[in-house]
Structure formats: C-alpha cells, structure tokens
C-alpha positions as CSV (number, residue, x, y, z in Angstrom):
1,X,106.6,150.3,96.1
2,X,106.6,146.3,96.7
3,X,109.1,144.3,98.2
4,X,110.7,143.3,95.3
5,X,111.1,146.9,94.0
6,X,113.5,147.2,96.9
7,X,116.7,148.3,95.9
8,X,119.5,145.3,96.0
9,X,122.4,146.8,98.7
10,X,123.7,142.7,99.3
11,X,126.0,141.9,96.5
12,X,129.1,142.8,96.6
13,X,128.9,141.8,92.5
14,X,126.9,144.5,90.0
15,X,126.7,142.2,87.4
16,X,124.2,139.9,89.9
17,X,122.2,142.6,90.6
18,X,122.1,144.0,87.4
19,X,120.6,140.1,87.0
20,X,118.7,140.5,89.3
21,X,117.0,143.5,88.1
22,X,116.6,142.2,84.3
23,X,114.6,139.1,85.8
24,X,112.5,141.4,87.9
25,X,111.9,143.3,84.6
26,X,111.6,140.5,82.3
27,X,109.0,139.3,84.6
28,X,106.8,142.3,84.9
29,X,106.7,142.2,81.1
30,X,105.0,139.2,80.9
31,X,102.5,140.8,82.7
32,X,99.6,141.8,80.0
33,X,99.3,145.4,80.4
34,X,95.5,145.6,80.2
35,X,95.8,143.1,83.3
36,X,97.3,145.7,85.5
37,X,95.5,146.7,88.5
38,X,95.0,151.0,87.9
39,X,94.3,151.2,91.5
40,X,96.2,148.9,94.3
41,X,94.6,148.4,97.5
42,X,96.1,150.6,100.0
43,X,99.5,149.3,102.3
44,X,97.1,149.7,105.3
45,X,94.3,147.3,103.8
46,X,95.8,144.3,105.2
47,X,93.1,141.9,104.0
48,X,93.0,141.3,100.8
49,X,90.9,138.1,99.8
50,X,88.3,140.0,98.6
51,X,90.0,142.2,96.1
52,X,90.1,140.0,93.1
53,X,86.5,139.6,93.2
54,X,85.9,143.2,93.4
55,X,88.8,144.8,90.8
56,X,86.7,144.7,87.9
57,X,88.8,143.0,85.5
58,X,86.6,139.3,85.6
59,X,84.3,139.2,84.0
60,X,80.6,137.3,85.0
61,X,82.0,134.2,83.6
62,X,85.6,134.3,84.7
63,X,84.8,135.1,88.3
64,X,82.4,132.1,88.5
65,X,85.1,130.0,87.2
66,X,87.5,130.8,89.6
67,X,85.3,131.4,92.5
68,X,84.4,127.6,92.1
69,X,86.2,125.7,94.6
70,X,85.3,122.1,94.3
71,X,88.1,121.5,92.0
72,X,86.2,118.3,90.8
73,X,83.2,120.5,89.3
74,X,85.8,122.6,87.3
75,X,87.3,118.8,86.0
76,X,83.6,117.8,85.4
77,X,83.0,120.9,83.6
78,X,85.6,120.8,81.3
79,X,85.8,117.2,80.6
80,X,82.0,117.7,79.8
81,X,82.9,120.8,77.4
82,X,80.6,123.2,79.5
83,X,83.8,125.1,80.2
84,X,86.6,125.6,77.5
85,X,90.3,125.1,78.3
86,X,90.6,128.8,76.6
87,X,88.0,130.0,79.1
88,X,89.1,128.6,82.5
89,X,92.4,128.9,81.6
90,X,92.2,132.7,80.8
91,X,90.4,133.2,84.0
92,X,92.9,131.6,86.5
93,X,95.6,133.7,84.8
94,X,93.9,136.7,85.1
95,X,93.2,136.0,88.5
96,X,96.0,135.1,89.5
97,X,98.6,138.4,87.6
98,X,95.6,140.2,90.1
99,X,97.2,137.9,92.8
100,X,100.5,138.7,92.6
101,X,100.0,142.2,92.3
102,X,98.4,141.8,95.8
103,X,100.9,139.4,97.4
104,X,104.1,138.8,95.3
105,X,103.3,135.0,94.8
106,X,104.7,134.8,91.3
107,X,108.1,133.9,89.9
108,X,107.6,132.7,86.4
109,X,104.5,134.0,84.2
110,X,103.6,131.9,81.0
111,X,99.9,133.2,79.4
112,X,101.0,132.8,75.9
113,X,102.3,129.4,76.4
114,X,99.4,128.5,78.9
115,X,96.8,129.9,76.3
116,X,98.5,128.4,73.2
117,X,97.7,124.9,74.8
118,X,94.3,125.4,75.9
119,X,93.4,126.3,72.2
120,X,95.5,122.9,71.2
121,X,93.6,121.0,74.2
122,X,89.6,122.6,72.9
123,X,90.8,121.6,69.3
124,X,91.5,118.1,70.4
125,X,88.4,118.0,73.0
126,X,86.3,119.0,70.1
127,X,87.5,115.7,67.8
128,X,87.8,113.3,70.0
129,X,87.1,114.6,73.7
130,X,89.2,115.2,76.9
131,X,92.7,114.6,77.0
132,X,93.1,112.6,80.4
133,X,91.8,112.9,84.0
134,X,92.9,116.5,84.6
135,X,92.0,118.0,81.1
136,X,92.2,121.9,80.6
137,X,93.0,122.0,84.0
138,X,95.3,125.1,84.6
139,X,97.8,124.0,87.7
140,X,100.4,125.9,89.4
141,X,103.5,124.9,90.1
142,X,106.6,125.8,93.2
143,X,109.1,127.3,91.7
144,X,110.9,123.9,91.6
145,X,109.7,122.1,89.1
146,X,111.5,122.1,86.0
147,X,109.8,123.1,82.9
148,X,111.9,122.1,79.6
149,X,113.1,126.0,77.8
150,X,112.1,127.8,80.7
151,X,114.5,129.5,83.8
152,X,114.2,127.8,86.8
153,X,115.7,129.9,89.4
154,X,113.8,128.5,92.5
155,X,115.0,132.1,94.5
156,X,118.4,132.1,94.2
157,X,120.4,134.7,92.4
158,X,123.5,132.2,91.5
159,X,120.3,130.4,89.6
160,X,119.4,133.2,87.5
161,X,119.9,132.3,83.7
162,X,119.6,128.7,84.5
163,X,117.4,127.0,81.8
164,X,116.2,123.3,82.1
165,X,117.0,121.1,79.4
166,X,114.2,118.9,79.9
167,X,110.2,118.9,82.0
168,X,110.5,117.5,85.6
169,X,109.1,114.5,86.0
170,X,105.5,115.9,87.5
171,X,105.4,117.7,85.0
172,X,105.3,115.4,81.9
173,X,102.8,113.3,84.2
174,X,100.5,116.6,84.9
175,X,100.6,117.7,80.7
176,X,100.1,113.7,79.5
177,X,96.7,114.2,82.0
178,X,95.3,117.1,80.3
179,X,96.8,119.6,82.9
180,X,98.2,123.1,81.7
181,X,101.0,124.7,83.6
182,X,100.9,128.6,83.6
183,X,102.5,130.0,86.5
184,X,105.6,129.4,88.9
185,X,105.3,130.5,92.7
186,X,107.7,132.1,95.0
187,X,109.7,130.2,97.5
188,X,112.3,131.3,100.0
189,X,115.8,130.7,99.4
190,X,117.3,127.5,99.6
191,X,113.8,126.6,100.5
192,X,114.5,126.0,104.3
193,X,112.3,128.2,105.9
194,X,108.7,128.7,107.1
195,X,108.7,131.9,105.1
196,X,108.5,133.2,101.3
197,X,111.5,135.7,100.6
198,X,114.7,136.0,99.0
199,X,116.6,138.7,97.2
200,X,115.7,137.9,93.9
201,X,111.9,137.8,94.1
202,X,111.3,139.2,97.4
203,X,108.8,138.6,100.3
204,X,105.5,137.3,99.5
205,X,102.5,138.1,102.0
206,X,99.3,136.4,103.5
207,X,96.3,137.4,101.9
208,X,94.3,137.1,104.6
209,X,96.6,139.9,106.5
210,X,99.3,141.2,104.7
211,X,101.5,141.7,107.8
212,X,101.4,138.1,108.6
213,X,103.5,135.1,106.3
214,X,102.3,133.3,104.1
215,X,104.5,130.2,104.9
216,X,106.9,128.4,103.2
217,X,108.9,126.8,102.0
218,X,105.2,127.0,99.3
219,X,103.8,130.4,100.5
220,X,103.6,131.5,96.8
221,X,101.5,128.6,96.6
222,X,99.5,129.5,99.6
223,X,99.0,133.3,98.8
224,X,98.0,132.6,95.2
225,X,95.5,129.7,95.8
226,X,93.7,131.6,98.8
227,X,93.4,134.6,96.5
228,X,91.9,131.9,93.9
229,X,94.2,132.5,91.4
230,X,95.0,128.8,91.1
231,X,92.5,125.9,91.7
232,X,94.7,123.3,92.2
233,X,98.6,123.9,93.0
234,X,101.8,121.7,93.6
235,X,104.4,121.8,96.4
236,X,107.0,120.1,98.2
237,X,107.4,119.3,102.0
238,X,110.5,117.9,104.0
239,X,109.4,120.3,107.1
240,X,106.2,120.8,106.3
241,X,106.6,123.2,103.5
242,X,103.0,121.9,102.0
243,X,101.2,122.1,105.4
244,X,102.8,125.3,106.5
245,X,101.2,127.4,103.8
246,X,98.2,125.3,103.7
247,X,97.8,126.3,107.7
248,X,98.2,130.5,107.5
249,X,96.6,130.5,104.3
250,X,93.3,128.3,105.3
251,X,93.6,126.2,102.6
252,X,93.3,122.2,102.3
253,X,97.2,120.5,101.4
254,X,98.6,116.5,101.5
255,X,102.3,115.6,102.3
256,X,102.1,112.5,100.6
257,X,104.0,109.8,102.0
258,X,107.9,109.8,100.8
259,X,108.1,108.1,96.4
260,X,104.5,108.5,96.3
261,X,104.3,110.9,93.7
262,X,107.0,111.3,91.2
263,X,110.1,114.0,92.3
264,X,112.7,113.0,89.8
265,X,113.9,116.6,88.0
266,X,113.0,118.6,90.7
267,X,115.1,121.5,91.6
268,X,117.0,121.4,94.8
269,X,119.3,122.2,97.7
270,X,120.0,119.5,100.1
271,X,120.0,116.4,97.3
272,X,121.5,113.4,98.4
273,X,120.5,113.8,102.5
274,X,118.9,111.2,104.8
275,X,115.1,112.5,104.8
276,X,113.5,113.1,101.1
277,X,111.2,115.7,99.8
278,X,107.8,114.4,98.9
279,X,105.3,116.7,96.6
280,X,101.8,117.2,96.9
281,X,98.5,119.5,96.3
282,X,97.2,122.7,98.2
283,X,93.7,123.3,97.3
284,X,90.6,125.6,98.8
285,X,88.9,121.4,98.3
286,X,89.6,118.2,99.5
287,X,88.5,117.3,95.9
288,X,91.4,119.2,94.9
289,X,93.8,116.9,96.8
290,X,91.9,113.5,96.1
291,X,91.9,114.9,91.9
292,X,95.4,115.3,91.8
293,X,96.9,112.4,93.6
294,X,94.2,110.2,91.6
295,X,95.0,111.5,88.5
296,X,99.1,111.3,89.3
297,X,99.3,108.1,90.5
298,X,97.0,106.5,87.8
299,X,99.3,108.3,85.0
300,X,101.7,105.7,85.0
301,X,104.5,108.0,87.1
302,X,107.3,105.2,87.6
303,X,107.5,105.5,83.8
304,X,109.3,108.8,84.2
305,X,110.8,108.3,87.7
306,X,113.1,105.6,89.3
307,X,111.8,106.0,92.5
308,X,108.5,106.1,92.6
309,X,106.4,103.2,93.6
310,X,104.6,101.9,91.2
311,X,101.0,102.1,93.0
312,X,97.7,103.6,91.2
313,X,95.3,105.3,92.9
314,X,93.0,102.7,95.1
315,X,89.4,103.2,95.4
316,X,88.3,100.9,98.0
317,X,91.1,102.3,100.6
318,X,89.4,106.1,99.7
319,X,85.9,104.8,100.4
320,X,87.6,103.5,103.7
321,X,86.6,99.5,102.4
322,X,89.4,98.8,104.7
323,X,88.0,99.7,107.8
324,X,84.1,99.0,107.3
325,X,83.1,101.6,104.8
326,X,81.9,105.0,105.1
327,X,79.5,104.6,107.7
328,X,81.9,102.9,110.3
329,X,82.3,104.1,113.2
330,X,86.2,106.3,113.5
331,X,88.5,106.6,116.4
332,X,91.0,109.5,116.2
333,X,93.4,110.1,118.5
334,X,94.6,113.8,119.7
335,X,97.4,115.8,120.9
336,X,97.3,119.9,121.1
337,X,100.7,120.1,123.0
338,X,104.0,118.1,121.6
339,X,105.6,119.3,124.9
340,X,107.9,121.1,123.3
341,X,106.5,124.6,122.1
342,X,102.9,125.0,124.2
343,X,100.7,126.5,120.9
344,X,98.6,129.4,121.2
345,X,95.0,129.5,122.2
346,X,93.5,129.6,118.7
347,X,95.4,126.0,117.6
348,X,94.3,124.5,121.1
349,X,90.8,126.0,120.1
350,X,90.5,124.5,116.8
351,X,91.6,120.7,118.2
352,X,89.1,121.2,120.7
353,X,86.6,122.2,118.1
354,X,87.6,119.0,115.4
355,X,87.4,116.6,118.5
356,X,83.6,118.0,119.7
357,X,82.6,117.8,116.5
358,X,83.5,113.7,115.5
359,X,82.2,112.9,119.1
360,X,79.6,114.3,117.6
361,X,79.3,112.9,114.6
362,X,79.5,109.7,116.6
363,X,83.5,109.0,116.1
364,X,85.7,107.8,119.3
365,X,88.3,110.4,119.9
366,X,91.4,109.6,122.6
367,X,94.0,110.8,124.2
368,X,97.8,110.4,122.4
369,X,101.0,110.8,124.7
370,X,103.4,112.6,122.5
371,X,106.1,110.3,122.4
372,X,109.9,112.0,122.3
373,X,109.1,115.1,119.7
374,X,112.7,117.2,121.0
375,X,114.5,114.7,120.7
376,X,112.9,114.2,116.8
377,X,113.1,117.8,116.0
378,X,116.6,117.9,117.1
379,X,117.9,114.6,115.2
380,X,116.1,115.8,111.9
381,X,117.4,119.0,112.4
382,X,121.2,117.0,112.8
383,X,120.7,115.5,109.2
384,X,119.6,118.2,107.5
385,X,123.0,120.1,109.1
386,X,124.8,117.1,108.5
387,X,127.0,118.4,105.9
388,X,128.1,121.7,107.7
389,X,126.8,124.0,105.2
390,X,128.8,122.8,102.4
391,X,125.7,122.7,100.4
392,X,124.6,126.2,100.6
393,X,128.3,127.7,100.1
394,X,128.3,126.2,97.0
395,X,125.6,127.5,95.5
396,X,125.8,130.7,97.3
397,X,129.5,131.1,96.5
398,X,128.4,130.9,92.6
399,X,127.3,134.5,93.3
400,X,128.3,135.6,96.6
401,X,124.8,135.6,97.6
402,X,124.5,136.3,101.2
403,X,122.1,133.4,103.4
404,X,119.4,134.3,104.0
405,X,118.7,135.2,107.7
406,X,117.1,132.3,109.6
407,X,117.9,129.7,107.2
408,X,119.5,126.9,109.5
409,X,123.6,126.5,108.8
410,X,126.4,125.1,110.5
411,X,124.0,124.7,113.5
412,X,125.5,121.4,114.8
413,X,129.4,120.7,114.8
414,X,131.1,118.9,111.1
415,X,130.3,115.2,111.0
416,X,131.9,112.0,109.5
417,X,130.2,110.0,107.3
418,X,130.1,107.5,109.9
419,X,128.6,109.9,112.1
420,X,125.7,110.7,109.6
421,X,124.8,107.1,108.8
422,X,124.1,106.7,113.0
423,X,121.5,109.3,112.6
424,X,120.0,107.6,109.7
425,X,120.0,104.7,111.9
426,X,118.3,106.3,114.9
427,X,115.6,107.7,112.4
428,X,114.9,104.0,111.4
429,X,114.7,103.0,115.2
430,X,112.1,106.1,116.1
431,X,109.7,105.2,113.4
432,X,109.7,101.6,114.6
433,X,108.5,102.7,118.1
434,X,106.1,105.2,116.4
435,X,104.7,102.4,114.6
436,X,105.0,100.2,117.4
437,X,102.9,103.2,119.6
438,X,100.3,103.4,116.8
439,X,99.6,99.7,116.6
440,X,99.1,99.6,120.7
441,X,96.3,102.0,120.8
442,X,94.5,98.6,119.4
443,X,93.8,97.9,123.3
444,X,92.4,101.9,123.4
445,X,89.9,102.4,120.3
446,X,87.0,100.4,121.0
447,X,87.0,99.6,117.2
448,X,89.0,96.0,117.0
449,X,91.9,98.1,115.1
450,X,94.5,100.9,115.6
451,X,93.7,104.4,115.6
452,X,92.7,105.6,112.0
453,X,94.5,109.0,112.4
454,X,95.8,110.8,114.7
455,X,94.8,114.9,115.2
456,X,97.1,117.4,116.1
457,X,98.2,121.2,115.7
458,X,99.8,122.3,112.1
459,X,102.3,124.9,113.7
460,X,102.3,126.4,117.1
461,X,100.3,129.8,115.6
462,X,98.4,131.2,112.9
463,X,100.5,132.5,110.7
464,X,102.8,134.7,112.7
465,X,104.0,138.3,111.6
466,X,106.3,138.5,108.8
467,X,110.1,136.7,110.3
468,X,109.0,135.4,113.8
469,X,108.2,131.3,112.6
470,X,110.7,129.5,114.6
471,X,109.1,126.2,115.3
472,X,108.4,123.5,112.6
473,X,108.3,120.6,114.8
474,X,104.8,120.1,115.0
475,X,105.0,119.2,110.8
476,X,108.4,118.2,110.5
477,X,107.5,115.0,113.1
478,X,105.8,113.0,110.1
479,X,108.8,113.7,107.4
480,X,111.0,112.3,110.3
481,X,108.4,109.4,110.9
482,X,107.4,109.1,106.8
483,X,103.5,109.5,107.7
484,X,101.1,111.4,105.0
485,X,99.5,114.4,106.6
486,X,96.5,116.6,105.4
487,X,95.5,120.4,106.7
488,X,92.3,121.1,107.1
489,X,90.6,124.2,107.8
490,X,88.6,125.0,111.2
491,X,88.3,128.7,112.2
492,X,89.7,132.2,112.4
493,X,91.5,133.9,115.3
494,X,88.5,135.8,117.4
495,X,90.0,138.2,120.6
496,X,86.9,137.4,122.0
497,X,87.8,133.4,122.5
498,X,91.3,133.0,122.1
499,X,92.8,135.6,125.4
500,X,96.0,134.7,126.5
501,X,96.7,132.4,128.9
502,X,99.2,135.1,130.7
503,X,99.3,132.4,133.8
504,X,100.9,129.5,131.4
505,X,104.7,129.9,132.2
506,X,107.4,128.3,129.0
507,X,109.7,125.3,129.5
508,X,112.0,126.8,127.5
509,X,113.9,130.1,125.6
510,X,112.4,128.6,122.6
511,X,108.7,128.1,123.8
512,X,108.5,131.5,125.6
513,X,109.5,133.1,122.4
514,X,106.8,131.3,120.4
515,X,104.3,132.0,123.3
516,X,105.6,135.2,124.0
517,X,104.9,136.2,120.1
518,X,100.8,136.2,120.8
519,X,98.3,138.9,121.0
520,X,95.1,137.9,119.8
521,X,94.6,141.8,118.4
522,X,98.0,140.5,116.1
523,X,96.7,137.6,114.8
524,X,93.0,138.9,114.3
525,X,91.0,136.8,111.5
526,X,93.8,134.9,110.8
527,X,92.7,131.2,109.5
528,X,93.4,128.2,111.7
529,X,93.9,124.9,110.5
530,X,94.2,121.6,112.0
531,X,96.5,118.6,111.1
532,X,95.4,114.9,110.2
533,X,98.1,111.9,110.0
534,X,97.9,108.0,108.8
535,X,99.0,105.3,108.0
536,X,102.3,105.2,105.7
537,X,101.3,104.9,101.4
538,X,97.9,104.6,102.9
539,X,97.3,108.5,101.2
540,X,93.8,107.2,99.9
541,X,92.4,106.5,102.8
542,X,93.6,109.6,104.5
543,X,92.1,111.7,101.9
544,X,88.6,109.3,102.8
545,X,89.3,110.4,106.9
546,X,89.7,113.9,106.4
547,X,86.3,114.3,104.0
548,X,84.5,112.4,107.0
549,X,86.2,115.0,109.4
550,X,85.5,118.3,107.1
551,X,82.2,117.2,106.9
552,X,81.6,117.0,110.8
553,X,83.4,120.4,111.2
554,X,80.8,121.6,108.8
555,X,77.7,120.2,110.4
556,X,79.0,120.6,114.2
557,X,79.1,125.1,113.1
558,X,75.9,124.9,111.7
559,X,74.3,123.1,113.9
C-alpha cells in the first residue's frame, strides 16, 4: 500500500474525503491498464532509478528515447522527423505512469489528450514541418499551472473539483512552440515546504532513496524527471522550490530572475505578497534549461502576460560576448558556510570539488564574506507571514482541511499595512548592498570586472529523510536578493569521504538540529548538487557560466 492509499482520519467532513477518494480513483483510471507494473519493487529497495529501465514495458525504441538526456538531441530529432511526436510522446508517458508507480510524482494524467496532439503535431510536421522551437516536445508541468477543462487542485482538498476556465499563461506559450503537456506533478500543500505531501495526493519520494525527500515545493518534478519520465519539466520557486528538487534529485534546474518568464494564470497561495514566484526548468541537461528559456522567451510571452518583460532570448550574453567570449578567462567567487546553518560534509565536499576543478580549468576562484544571511532569512520569512495566516484559513476553512505540519503560520505577530510596506522597503535596501558587494569584488578578480557568479551550497544536506528539511536559507537568499540561480550536479554522498565532523560545535538550536540530522550511512548515494548565482535578467549568461563549470566538473573526475 502507497502513501496515498492511506486511509483519510483528518476531516472532520465525509463528503471531502469521499472527494478525496473519487480523485484518487479517477486518477488511477487514467492509468492504462496494460501500463501497470505486475510486480513493484520491494518497500526495502530504496533505490529505484534503475527500475524503469529494467520493467520491461519499453520497448528498444522507447527506452532510447527516454534515456536520452540532452534535451536538445530529442528537439533536433523531432524537428528533423527522425523521431515522431506519437513516438516520444508515448515513451515519456509510459515512463513516467512507471514513475509514479515508483514515487507518487503524479497528480493529473492526460495520455489521450497528450497522444491526440502528437498525431495533430506528425500530421502537420508531415505538410509543412515543425510547429515551433519545442515541437513534439512532451513537458511536464507543477501541479500549478492551469490547463483550460482540466482540475487543477495544486494539493489542496478545498481545491478538488476546481476546473480552469482558461490555459495559464506558460502554457499557451509552451503549445504555440510545439510543446505537448501530458502530466501534472505533485506538490505539497500550499506549496510552502521543502517537501512533497499533502492529504489529497500523498507523499512523493526520492528515487534515488526512497526514505529520503524529494524536495519541494517541485519534488513531483524532481522524482519524475530523475526517474526519466519527463525530459524537460516546469516549476516554480519563491524559496527555492526549483533548486530544492533539482539538489536531492541530482538534476540540472534555473530560478529565473523574478517576470522573466510568463506566471500570469498560475495557481496560488500567497498572491498579492512582497516577493513573487518566478518559474523555470529542471532537466537531467543544461540543454534542457537553455531549450526552454530560449524557446519561452522568444515566443512572444508579454503577449499573454502583463508582467513579463518583454526580452527574447540573447545569444551573445549565452556565448558570454559580454565578458570576452568563451575562452575568457572566469572568476567565481565561493562560500560553503552562510554562518547560519554550518552544511554537512558532502555539500562542503562538492564546493570544494567545483572550485579545484575551475582552478583547474584555469578560472580565478575567491573567497565571498557572507554578508547578513539571518537577518535575510528572517525578514523574508516576516513577509511571507505578513498576513498572519489569513491566507491559508481561507482556503483551508473551504474544507476544514487541517495545515499541514511544518508549513510556516502565524510565525511572527499580526502586522499593519504600514508595517509590511517597511519590510518591502528593507528588502529594496539589502539588495542595494548586495549589489553594491558584488560590484566591489572588481578590486578582487583579477579580470577588470565583477565576479561572474558566485558558488555556494543548494541546501544545508542531501536530501534529508522524509520531514526533517528545516532550512531553506541557503536558496531562499536569491528570491530575497532577485538573482537567477542554476543547480548543478557534482557527486554522491560516499561514508568513506564525508565522516562527520563530531568536533564542529552549532551556534544555534536550529544549526545543531540540521547538523545533528547527519550520518553518512543515512544519506548514503544520495546526489549532491552545487549552486551557481548571477547577475539579475542576465539568465543567458548564467546558463553560458554554468556549461563552462559542468564541463570542468566533468573533465576535473576524469582526469
């Protein structure tokens, strides 16, 4: 029996869980029956990322569709007619109803609808050639996004029935590329957690090790993609909801910078607050990411959305044209402590490992001072409280839907509106000095110019056994400061190199309980990821920095 098989003892209302229920059954039957696993993998097999391969229900074609990774040979591929929409499409869907049996990463199933359009898309291809820049391309979606006729729930039981009138804005933009939508991923409720559960779906786990999270608030995302069941997916990230599941699921993810991309139709909890949302891509390849944001921001996206800045996809900032081209010489800067919560040896590991290997690949790499991340955690963590918790006891009350445990509420004291328009002004004055800090290292690169990213931890820990994240505030930093930041995979957890420190003593309740959390035997072959931030709408050239840094990873294990 999975999670979401668990009987529902919360609401005090039958008819919600009788809801509840139907949705859980309506979903299972849009599961095709000769898709159905006859054997699961046992609770004790932890890992997982192998089973899809192995199941026997791809065929020689499918699984060399979806075990392709460099999203932009799949684009190439189809846009070429090597590959059919029917056949790539078929594959990711099959590989990813073998996903969800494995992880729970699935909230909305649509194969009919999915294949329906790949046959309208070949027909089309076949007259006249590809559709747009993402053509055939099956992409999976958070279970935000609005999809005009279909439920949108996004984990809330109050939700249930809710049907959007009309396709979120990302949405219309992805299907006037070429893109097909097919599946929806689980998220947790509200969506203000570092963890996928919530009583409607249930808890979706890490592929890699099942007792460990996937992340959130995008861990469907980041179960389904590692598994290969997606090539390309969308999420969102006002904590670091992108990166997160990018980081425990070893997977490559961009939090754009804030009205990059286009949000408007989005489903939501805390609308209308002082720090936005911003969407982006997780991929298992930084050709994912750069696909994705070229193809979205070339698609004309402030047609369909008020707030997005109207700014195409630059070349010449992606091959780096900026700052001399691809051959010039980089300086990074580097931090593996924000002095708040010390991270575990594996994180510390995998900085150490990024910054050996652009030294050498010839790259200058410094020193950064954190500057002030309490006091930025704790002001961002003000404004999102900021309205006391009215905004969850409305939607909650719709079913008397019991929070979620963890989810931050009525954390801080009720604040006037006065009050909340301070701390928008205090987040104004801290990015100034951030900027002002990143402009100064001028005097420290050796290049003639700023730092061209800056390298730090994604989270404190690999992902950490199922409800013990507590600290976001190594990604939540950039949403306060509005910087884009990429993950990037490094290593695994190995007992062997990452012992405990058992002499390092915590500065705080909240550090030694993140510290306190690691044993390398727990975390065992869990992937490690590193973090890479730039320069504000500058999301082209990050994408340029982080190939140049993947590729010294790469060359600095083999050789």
């Amino acid at each position: 029996m999975t999670d979401a098989d668990q009987p529902l003892r919360i609401f005090s209302s039958v008819p919600i869980e009788r809801k509840i229920f139907d949705k859980r059954e309506r979903q299972a039957a849009s599961i095709p029956k000769e898709w159905l696993l006859e054997k699961l993998p046992p609770a004790d097999q932890h890992n997982v990322i192998d089973s899809p391969r192995v199941c026997g229900l791809l065929n020689e074609q499918e699984l060399e569709i979806t075990e392709t990774d460099d999203v932009s040979v799949i684009v190439k591929n189809l846009s070429a007619g090597i590959w059919s929409a029917v056949d790539v499409t078929t594959a990711f869907c099959k590989r990813a109803i073998v996903a969800h049996q494995l992880t729970n990463c699935l909230t909305e199933i649509w194969i009919e609808d999915a294949l329906k359009r790949a046959r309208e898309l070949d027909d089309i291809f076949a007259k006249q050639g590809p559709v747009g820049p993402l053509h055939g391309l099956p992409i999976s979606l958070k279970d935000q996004f609005d999809v005009a006729g279909k439920e949108c729930t996004m984990g809330i039981a109050s939700w249930l029935g809710r049907i959007s009138a009309e396709d979120a804005a990302l949405v219309t933009v992805l299907k006037n590329a070429g893109a097909i939508p097919y599946v929806r991923t689980n998220v947790p409720q509200t969506l203000m957690r570092g963890e996928t559960d919530n009583w409607v779906f249930g808890l979706t786990t890490n592929p890699h090790n099942r007792t460990l999270a996937a992340g959130g608030s995008s861990g469907g995302e980041g179960a389904l993609i590692a598994l290969k069941g997606s090539p390309l997916g969308v999420g969102t990230d006002i904590g670091g909801s992108i990166r997160i599941p990018s980081a425990f699921c070893g997977l490559y993810g961009v939090r754009p910078t804030m009205r990059r991309l286009p949000y408007y139709g989005a489903s939501n909890t805390y609308l209308g607050q002082g720090v936005h949302r911003s969407l982006g891509p997780l991929s298992r390849s930084l050709s994912g990411l750069v696909e994705f944001v070229k193809a979205v921001t070339t698609s004309n996206p402030s047609d369909v959305d008020p707030k997005v800045v109207e700014m195409p996809w630059r070349e010449e900032l992606y091959q780096l044209k900026r700052i001399g081209g691809r051959g010039t010489k980089l300086c990074f800067a580097y931090y593996d402590n924000d002095e708040v919560v010390m991270p575990h040896p594996p994180v510390r590991r995998a900085i150490q490992m990024t910054g050996d290997a652009l030294r050498k690949a010839g790259h200058n790499v410094i020193k950064w001072e954190p500057y002030q991340h309490g006091y930025a955690y704790d002001t961002l963590s003000r404004i999102f409280n900021s309205d006391y918790g009215e905004d969850f006891d409305r939607i909650m009350s719709e079913a008397g839907e019991p929070l979620w445990p963890g989810i931050p509420y009525r954390a801080y004291p009720p604040i006037t509106v006065w009050e909340a328009w301070q701390l928008s002004r205090e987040k104004e004055a801290f990015r100034k000095k951030i900027l002002d800090k990143w402009i100064a290292t001028k005097e420290l690169t050796g290049t003639g110019r700023p730092i061209d990213a800056l390298l730090c931890p994604a989270a404190p820990s690999a992902a950490p056994p199922h409800a013990q994240f507590e600290y976001t505030g190594y990604t939540s930093f950039f949403n306060f400061v509005d910087l884009p930041a990429a993950i990037i995979p490094v290593t695994r957890v190995d007992p062997e190199l990452d012992a405990k420190d058992q002499e390092y003593t915590p500065k705080s309740e909240l550090e030694a309980k993140v510290y306190g959390q690691y044993s390398p035997e727990t975390f065992r072959d869990a992937p490690v990821c590193v973090q890479l931030a730039g320069r504000r709408f500058r999301e082209e050239e990050l994408l340029g920095i982080c190939e140049i840094v993947d590729e010294a990873l790469k060359g600095h294990k083999s050789g």
